[in-house]
N, C-alpha and C positions, 0 to 999 in steps of 0.2 A: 439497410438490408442485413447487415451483418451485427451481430450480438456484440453489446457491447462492454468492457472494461474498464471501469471507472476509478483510479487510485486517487483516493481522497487523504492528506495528509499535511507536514510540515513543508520546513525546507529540506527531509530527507525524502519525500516524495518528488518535492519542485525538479529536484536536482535530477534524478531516477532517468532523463531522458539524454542526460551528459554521456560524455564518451565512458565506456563499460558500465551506463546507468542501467539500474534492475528495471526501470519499467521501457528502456529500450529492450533489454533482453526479453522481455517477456511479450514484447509487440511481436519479435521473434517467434518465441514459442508459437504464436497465436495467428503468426501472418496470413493472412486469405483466408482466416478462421471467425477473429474475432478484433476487434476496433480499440484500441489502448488509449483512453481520453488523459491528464495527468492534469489534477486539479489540486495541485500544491501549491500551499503559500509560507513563503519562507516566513519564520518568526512568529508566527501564528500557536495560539494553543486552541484548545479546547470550548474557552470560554469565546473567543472570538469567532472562531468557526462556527459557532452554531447561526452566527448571522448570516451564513452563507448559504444552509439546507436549500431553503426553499428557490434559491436563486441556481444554485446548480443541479440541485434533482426534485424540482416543479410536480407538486402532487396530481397536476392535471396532464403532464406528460403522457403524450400516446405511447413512448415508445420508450420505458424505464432500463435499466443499465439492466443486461443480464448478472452481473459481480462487482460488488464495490469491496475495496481493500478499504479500512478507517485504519490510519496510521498516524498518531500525536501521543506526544506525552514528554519528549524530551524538552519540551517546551515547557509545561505545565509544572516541570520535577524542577525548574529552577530554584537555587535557594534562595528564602529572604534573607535580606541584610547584604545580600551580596549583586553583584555587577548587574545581573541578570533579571532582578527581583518582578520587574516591572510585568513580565511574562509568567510570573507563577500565578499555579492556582492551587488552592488547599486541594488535597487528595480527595474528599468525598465528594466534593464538587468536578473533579474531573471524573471519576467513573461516572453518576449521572450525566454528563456532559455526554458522554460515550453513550449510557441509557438512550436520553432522549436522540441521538442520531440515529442508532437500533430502528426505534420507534418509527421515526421518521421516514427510513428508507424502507423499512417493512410498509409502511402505507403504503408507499409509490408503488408497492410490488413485495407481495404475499409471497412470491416466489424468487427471488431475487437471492444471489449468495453472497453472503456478503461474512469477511473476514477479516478479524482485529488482529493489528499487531502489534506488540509492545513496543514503548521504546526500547533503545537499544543500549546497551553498557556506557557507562563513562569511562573513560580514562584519564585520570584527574590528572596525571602529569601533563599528558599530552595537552589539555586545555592551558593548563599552566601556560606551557612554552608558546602555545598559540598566540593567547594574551600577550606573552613577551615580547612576542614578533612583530604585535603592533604596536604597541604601549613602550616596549622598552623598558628602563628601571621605572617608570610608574607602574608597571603594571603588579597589581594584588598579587599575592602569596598564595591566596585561596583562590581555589576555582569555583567558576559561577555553579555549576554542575557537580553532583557529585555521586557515584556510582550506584551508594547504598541509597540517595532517594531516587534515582533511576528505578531500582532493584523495587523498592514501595510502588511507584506506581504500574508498573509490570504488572506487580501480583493483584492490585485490583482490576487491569486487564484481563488476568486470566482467570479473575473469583467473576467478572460479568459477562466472558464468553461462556462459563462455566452456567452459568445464571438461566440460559438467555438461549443457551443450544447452540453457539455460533462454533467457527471454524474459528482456531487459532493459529497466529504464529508466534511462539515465544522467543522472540529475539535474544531478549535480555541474555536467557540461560543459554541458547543455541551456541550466540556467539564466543560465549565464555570457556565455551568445553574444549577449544583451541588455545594451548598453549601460545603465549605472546600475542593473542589477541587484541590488546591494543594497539599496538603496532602495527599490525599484520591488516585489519579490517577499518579501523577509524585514521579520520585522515589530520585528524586535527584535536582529536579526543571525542570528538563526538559525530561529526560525517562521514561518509560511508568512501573508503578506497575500492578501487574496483573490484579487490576481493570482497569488501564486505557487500558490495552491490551483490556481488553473486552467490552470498550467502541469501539474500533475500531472494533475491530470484527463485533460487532453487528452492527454498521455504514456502513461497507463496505457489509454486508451479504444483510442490506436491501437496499441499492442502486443497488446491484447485482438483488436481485429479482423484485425491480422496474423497471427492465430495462427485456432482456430476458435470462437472466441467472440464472434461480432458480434453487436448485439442487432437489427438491420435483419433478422436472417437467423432471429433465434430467433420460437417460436410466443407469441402470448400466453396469459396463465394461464385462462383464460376466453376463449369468444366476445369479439369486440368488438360494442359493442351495436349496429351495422347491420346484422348478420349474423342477427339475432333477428326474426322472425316474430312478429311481435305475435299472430297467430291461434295459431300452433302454436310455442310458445317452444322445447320441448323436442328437435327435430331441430337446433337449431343446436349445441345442447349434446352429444346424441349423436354428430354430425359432427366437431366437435371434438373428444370423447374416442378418436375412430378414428383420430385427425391426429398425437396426440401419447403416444411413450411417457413418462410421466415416470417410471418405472425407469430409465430410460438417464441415464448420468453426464455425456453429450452431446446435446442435446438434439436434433432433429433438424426442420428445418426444417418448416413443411408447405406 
């Protein structure tokens, strides 16, 4: 009945539903408005995901996601040679990777919002010390991750939102404009503290309302219980059902 939310991404999406997770916050935003599904897999890039389109958004679906978030690449920017390798994917192979998802969920629905967002910064100390904590003195000197090819593939996130008409979120730079931001937003060098959850949050909230998906503007799923006549309950519901189509892929105010 209700529209729904679909964040498709890594282990920074997987996680998003943890305590101060952005896509708990955003089920928030959205509550009695709109449905907040969370279809992260941790570890996962680009190239792997793609085996999973057809399995979580079915081109024959009656009833297609109103807004899908595509969030990867911190996977993908691993470097070779180092710890992580096994997860990389060369750069022009992830923006198509990204293309053919586009593609993909524009089939399901010609009308659907759907918005990229970059990985997000590295903090290569911070990765360091990570590795430390597990590894101890074996652990590498270099980190698997490293900001400036973070920074590479961001920007062909933003050269094929740019491409493609979609809605962005530029995490990479968003984050950075905060002094001690790796501290402050990453919890490990690379996953999100509940501050950086809520930099996302609020990034995707307003890309959502600059586009036509604000939840101030959508119906709720139900009466709100002021609107109920304790004598005669049943007109507030009948009212309401004249208010709102929920066949429509956009929902439409009342």
């Amino acid at each position: 009945m209700r529209p729904q939310i679909v964040l498709f991404g890594d282990s920074i999406t997987e996680q998003s539903f943890g305590p101060g997770g952005w896509g708990a916050a955003l089920t928030n935003t959205y509550s009695r408005k709109a449905d907040v599904l969370v279809r992260g897999f941790g570890g996962y890039n680009t190239r792997w995901a793609l085996f999973l389109l057809q399995h979580l958004f079915p081109l024959d679906a009656t009833k297609p996601p109103a807004a899908v978030t595509i969030f990867f690449g911190a996977n993908d920017a691993a470097v070779l040679g180092r710890a992580s390798e096994r997860q990389h994917v060369p750069i022009e192979e992830y923006k198509e990777n990204l293309r053919k998802m586009v593609h993909h969920l524009k089939e399901c629905s010609p009308t659907m919002l759907i918005v990229l967002i970059t990985p997000p910064p590295v903090d290569e100390e911070g990765r360091i010390e990570f590795t430390r904590s597990l590894n101890g003195e074996n652990a590498s000197q270099l980190p698997e991750r490293t900001n400036e090819s973070a920074g590479l593939y961001a920007k062909q996130c933003i050269e094929l939102a740019s491409e493609m008409g979609l809605r962005l979120v530029n995490l990479w730079s968003r984050m950075q404009e905060t002094e001690g931001w790796g501290k402050k937003f990453l919890s490990d060098g690379l996953h999100l503290t509940p501050e950086g959850n809520a930099v996302v949050h609020q990034e995707v909230v307003r890309v959502f309302e600059e586009a036509w998906f604000h939840a101030e503007e959508m119906p709720f799923d139900f009466p709100h219980h002021s609107k109920i006549d304790g004598k005669s309950p049943e007109k507030a519901f009948r009212e309401h059902a004249c208010n709102i189509d929920f066949s429509s892929k956009r929902v439409s105010p009342y």
